[in-house]
N, C-alpha and C positions, 0 to 999 in steps of 0.2 A: 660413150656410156649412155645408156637408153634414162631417161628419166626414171623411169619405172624399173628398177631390175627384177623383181619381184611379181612383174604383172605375169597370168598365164597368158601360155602361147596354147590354144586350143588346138590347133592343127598338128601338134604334136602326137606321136605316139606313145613314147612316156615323160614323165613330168617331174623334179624330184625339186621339195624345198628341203632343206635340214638347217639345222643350227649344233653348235657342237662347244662343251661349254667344262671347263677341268676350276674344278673349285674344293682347294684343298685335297681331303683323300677321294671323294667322288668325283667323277668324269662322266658323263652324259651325253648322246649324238641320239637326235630324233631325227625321222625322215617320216616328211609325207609326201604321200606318194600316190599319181595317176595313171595306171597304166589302161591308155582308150581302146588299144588295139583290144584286149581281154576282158575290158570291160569288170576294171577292178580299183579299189582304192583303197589304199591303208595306211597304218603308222608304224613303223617301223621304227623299234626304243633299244640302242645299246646301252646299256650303263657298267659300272665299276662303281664297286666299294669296298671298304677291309671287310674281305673273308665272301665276297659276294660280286658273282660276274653271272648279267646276264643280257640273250637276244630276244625281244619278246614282239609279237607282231595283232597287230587290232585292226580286222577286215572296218572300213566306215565306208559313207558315200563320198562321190566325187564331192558331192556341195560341203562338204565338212572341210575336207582339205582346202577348197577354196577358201575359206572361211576362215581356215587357221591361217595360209599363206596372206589372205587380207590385213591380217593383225600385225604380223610382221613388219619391219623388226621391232618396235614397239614393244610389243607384250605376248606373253604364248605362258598356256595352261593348255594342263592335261593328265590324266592317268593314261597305264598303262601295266598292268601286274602288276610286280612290285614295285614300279617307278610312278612318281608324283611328282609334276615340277610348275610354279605360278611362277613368272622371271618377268622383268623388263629387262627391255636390249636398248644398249646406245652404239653405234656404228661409230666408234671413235675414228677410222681413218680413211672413209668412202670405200667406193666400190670398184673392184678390179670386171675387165671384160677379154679377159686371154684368147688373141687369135690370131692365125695365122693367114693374113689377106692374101687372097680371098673365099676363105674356106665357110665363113661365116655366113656371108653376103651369098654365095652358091648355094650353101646347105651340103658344102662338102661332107661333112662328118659327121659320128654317127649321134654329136651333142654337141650343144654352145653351152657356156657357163659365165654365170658372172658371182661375183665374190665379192663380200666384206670379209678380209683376212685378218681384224681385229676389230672386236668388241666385247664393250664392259655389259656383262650381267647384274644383277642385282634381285632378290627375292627369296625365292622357299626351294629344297631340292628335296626328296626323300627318297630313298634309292635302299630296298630293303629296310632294314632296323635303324638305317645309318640316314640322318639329316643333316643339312649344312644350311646355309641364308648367307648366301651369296653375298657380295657391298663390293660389286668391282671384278670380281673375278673376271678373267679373261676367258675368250671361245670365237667362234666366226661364224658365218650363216652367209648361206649359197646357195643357189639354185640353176638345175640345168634340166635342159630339154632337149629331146630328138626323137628320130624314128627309130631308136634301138639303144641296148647298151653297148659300148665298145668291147670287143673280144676280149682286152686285155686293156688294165692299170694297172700303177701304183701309184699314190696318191699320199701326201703329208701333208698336214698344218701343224704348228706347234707357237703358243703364246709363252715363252721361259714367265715363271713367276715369278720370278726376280729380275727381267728384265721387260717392265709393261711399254717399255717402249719400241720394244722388237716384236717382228713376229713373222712368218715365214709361211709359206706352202708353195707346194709345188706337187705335178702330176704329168705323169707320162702314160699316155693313152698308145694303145694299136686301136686303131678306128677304119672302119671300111670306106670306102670311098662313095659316096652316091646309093648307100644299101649294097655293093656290087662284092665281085670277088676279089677284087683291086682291094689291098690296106695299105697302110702307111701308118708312122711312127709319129702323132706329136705329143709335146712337151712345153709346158711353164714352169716357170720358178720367179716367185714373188719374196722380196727381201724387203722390210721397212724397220729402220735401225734410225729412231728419233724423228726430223725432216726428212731425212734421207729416204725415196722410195725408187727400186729398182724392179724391173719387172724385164725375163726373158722370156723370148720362146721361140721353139726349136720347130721348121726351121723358122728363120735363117741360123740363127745358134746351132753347135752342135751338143747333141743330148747323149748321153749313155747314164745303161741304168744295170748293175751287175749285183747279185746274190740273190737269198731267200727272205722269207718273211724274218726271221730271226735276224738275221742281219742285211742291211743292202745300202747302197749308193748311187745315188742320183748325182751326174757330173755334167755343168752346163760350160762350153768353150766357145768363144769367138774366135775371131781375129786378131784380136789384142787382149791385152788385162788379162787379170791372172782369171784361172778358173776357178769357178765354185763349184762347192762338194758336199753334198748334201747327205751324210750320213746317218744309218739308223739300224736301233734294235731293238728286234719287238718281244714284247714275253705277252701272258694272258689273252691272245687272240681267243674269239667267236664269230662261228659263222653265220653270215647277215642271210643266206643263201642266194641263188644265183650265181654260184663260182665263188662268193666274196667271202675274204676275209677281213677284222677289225678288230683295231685295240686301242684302245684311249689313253693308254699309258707308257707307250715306248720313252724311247730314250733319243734323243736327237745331238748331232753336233753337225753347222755348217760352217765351212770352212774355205776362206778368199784365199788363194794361192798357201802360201802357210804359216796364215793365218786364222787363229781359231776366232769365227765373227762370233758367233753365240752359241750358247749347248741349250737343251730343252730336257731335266732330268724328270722324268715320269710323268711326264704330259703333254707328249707328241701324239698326235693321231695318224698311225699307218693304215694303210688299206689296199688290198689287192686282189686282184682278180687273173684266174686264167693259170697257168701250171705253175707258177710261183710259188703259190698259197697250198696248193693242195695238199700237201705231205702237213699242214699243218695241224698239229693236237688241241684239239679244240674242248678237253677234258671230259670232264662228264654230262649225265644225261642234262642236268639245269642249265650248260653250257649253250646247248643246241637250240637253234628258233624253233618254240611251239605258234600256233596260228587260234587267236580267241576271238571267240563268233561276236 
């Protein structure tokens, strides 16, 4: 794990920090974002509140993002339309670096990522008409880089609010090989259940990932031990664009052979990209990303 998880990789073609944060009835996922190939930067703000869903997108310079990714995880403000968020971040359980050696160390794929899969928020949220002040709420912050986004995810984190000492994510990528016409299939899945921290990835594991955005399953098997089952369903998606789909409020249950480990009711984060997602109703016009100068 690099000392730095958060330092930029310049040499990168695109760059993504986010943080993602469910406190009470609001849910909150920011991305900032560098893309050098295009010679662009921006903030990309999902939010959720009762009666109020939206994607909204803020063109800045590279140096802002720098700027905000410097602060991290510490501290992040910001507007963005209707969303307002001033937060401290504590990284209660460090930081995950998912890979599959030697794909990292090559530049096999078309992103590396590292992850804190829980941490406590704390501060101000205002998200439409609707406010919260955080003391603890649970969310995670991650960042990845590469020469491209991968063809195809699915992607979940989920903190249960009733169980602050669990908390899960997991993401199955189709990713090109070297930029080429070569892909391949990988996959993690991160489990921490108290001291307990379990971390796969596919391969050597094997992964399967079956249904829609509405519903699907993420299933990690070894060679032994029972497998894990990573079940979800999603309602309120908006589209991030770029292929993407996203909701702050799914519904999760993972499950060790047949046993139910933890459920996450209305505060799972799914995400997906690629023919998955696309049949999905993404409602109305307030639904959809506008872009503000």
């Amino acid at each position: 794990m690099a000392a730095e998880p958060l330092a930029p990789h310049p040499g990168a073609g695109y760059e993504y920090w986010f943080f993602k944060l469910n406190a009470g009835p609001v849910a909150l996922l920011v991305d900032w974002v560098i893309r050098r190939r295009e010679r662009r930067a921006f903030v990309r703000v999902s939010s959720h509140a009762p009666g109020f869903r939206s994607v909204q997108f803020l063109d800045v310079e590279a140096a802002d993002v720098l700027e905000a990714a410097s602060r991290l995880p510490a501290v992040t403000a910001g507007r963005v339309g209707d969303t307002t968020w001033a937060l401290e971040a504590e990284v209660i359980d460090g930081w995950i670096a998912p890979d599959v050696f030697p794909a990292r160390a090559l530049q096999m794929a078309d992103v590396s990522l590292v992850s804190a899969p829980q941490v406590a928020f704390r501060g101000r949220v205002e998200v439409g008409d609707h406010q919260e002040s955080p003391a603890g709420a649970r969310g995670m912050i991650a960042h990845y880089w590469g020469r491209q986004l991968p063809t195809a995810w699915w992607w979940i984190s989920a903190q249960p609010q009733d169980r602050p000492d669990f908390a899960v994510e997991a993401a199955v990528l189709r990713t090109a090989l070297w930029g080429g016409p070569l892909h391949m299939r990988m996959a993690y899945l991160y489990c921490r259940e108290g001291a307990a921290r379990r971390l796969w990835t596919s391969p050597p594991h094997r992964s399967l990932v079956a249904g829609s955005a509405a519903a699907f399953e993420i299933k990690f098997a070894g060679l032994s031990g029972a497998p894990v089952r990573v079940r979800a369903r999603g309602r309120d998606y908006a589209d991030l664009g770029d292929g993407i789909v996203n909701t702050l409020v799914g519904d999760l249950e993972v499950w060790e052979g047949r046993r139910l480990w933890a459920r996450a009711d209305g505060c799972a984060a799914l995400e997906l990209r690629g023919s998955q997602g696309r049949d999905v109703d993404v409602g109305e016009d307030s639904l959809r990303p506008y872009h503000s100068a």
